[in-house]
C-alpha positions in Angstrom: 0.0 0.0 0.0 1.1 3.3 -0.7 2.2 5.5 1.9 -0.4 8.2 0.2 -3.0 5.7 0.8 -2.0 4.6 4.0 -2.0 8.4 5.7 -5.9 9.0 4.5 -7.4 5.5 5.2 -6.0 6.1 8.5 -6.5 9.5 9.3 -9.0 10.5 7.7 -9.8 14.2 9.0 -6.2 14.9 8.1 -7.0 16.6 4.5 -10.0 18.4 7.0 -6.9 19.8 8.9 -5.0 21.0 5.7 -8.4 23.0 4.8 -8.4 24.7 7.7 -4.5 25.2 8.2 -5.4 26.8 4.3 -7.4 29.2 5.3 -6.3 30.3 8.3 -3.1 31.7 6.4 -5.3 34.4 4.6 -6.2 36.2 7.7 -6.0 39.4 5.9 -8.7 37.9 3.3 -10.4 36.0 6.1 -14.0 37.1 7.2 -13.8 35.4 10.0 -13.2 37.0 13.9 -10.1 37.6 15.6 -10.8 34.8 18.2 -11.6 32.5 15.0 -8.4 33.0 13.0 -6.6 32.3 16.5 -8.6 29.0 16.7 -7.9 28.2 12.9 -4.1 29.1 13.6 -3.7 26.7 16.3 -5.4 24.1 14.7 -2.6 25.0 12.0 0.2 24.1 14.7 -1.3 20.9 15.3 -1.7 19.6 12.1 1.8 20.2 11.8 2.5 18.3 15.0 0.0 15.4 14.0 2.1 15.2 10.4 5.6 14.6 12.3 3.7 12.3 14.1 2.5 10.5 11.3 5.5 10.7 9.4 7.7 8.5 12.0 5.0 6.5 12.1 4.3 5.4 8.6 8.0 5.1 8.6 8.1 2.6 10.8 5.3 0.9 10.0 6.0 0.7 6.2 9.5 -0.7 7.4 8.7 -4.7 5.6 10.4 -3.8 2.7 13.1 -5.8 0.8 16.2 -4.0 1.9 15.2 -4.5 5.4 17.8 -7.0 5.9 20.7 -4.7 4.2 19.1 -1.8 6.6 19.9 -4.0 9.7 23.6 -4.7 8.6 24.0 -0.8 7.7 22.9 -0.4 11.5 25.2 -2.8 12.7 28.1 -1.4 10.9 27.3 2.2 12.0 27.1 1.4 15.5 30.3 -1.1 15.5 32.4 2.0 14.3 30.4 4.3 16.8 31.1 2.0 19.9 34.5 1.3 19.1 35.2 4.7 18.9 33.4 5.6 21.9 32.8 2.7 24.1 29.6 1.7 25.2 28.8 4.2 27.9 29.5 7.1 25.9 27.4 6.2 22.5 23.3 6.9 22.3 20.5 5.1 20.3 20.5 8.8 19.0 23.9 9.2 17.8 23.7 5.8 16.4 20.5 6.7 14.2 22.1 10.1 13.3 25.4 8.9 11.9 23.5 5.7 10.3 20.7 8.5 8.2 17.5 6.6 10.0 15.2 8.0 12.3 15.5 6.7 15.9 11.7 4.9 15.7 13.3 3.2 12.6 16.9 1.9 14.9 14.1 0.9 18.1 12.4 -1.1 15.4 15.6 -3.9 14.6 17.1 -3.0 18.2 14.9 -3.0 21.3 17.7 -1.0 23.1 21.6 -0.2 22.9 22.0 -3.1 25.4 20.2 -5.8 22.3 22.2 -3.7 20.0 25.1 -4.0 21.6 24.7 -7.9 22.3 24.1 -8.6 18.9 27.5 -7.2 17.8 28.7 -9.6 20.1 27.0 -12.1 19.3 27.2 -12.0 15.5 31.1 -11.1 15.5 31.5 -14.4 18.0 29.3 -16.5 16.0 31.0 -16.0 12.7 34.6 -16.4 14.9 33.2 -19.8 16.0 32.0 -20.3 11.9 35.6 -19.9 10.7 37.7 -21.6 12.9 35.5 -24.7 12.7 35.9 -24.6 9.0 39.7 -24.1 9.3 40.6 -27.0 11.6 38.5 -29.4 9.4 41.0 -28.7 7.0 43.8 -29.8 8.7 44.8 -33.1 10.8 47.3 -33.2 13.7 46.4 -31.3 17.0 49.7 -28.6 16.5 48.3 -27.7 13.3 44.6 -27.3 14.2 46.0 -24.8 16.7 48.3 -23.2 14.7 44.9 -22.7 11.9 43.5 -21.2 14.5 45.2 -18.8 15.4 45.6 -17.1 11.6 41.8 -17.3 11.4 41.4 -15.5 15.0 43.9 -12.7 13.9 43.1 -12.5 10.0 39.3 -11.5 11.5 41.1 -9.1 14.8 42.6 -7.3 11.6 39.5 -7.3 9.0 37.5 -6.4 11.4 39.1 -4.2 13.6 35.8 -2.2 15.0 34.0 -5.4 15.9 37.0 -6.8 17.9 37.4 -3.0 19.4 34.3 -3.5 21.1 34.3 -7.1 22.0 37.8 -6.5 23.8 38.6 -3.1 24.9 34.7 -1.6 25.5 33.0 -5.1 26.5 34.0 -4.3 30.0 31.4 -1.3 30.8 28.7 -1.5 33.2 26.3 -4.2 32.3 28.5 -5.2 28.9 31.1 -7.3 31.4 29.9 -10.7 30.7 30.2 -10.6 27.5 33.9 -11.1 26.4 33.5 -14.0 29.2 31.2 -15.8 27.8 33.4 -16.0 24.7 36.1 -16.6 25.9 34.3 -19.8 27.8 33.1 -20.5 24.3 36.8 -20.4 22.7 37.8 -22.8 25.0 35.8 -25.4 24.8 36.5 -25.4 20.9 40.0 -25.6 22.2 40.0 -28.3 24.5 39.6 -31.0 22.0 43.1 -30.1 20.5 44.9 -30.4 23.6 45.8 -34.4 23.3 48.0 -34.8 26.3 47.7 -37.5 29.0 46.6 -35.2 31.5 43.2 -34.5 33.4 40.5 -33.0 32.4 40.7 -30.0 34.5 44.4 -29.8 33.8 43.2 -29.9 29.8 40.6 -26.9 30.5 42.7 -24.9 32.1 45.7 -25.2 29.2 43.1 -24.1 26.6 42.0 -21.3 28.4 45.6 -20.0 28.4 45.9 -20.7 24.9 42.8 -18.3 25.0 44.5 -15.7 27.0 47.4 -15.8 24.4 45.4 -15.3 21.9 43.2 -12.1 23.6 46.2 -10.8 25.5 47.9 -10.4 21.8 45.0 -9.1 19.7 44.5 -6.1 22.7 48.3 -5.0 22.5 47.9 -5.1 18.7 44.8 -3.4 18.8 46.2 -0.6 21.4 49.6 0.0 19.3 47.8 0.4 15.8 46.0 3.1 17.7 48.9 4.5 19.1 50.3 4.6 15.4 47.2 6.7 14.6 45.8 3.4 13.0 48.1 2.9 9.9 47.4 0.2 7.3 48.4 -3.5 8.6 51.1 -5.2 6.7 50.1 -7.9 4.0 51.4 -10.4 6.0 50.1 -9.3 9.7 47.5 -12.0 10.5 50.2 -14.9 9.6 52.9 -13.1 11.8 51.1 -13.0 14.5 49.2 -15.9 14.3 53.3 -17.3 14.4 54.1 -15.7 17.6 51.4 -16.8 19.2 51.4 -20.4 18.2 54.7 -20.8 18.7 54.4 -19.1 22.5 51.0 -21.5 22.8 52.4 -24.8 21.4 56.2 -24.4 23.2 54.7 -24.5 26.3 52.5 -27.5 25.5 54.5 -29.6 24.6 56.6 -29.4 27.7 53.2 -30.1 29.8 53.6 -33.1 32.0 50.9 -35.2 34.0 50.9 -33.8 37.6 
């Protein structure tokens, strides 16, 4: 339905309301009282009020179309860069819509608040983490190797998608955000523990993976805090692979001098 359509079928006194805003403009033409234009002015005013109104409102509402899905990922992409750059206490559902060219009733219609908003960033940036590394270490056989795979793929995404990993490890620690870099990195390690195929105990095992883990985090942050130090300059060809090296060799030296306790 057309939005034309939509407005009068729903409100149908509103062309009523443009008459009268009509006429009350010619108040030097108008045969009507003082007291009357006053009371044809104001009703002026709130037509104008009632068509803002109605404006966010059939925006909203007419919000079903095609491009709704590449309207959500242009949200998400605004609001990564705005986060990252501000953290999460700092940024508002307002600058957010601003930057992104919506309406705020449009953002509140895909996010239910910057806390959802927020978590799905999260929660999309961990899932597709989780997507690629499973894919990598399929392609590969002994337990060194899976880890090493997994390291590239952490860093190659730390480095292609710099914002995302800006808010999942240096802003994820504000207020009520906290839990979420823990609950990834309880995630990570239970992909990792499979890898770790050393006589030892199970608790032993867990606790091995999550320093692999650490490793891992502990290097993307420095990275991360040094390329903005630098003013954010453009990573070398060969970045992910060097320091997916570091760390795997770091990770996989001290494993293999693990003994049972």
């Amino acid at each position: 339905m057309r939005t034309s359509h939509l407005v009068a079928s729903c409100y149908p006194t509103l062309n009523e309301t443009t008459k009268w805003d009509l006429r009350a403009i010619n108040v030097n033409d108008s045969p009507h009282s003082s007291r009357e234009r006053f009371e044809l002015a104001s009703r002026e005013s709130q037509g104008r009020e009632t068509a803002k109104s109605l404006v966010s409102w059939v925006m909203v509402l007419n919000d079903d179309r095609p491009q709704s899905v590449e309207r959500r990922e242009q949200l998400l992409l605004v609001a990564r860069r705005i986060f990252a750059d501000r953290g999460f206490q700092a940024t508002t559902m307002d600058d957010i819509a601003k930057e992104a060219g919506f309406t705020k009733p449009i953002l509140y219609q895909y996010f239910e608040s910057k806390s959802d908003l927020y978590r799905q960033i999260v929660a999309e940036t961990a899932q597709k983490l989780l997507d690629s590394l499973a894919k990598a270490v399929a392609s590969v056989d002994t337990p060194r190797a899976k880890i090493e795979v997994a390291f590239r793929v952490y860093f190659e995404m730390v480095i292609g998608e710099t914002d995302a990993f800006r808010v999942l490890f240096i802003h994820s620690h504000e207020g009520e955000m906290i839990g979420e870099l823990r609950n990834l990195e309880i995630v990570l390690t239970t992909f990792l523990e499979p890898f770790i195929n050393i006589s030892i105990s199970n608790d032993h095992r867990r606790q091995l993976a999550a320093g692999v883990v650490g490793i891992a985090e502990a290097a993307a942050v420095t990275w991360l805090e040094q390329q903005e130090a630098k003013g954010w300059p453009v990573p070398a060809a060969n970045e992910s692979e060097r320091l997916a090296a570091r760390s795997a060799t770091l990770a996989w030296g001290g494993l293999r001098a693990v003994q049972q306790d």
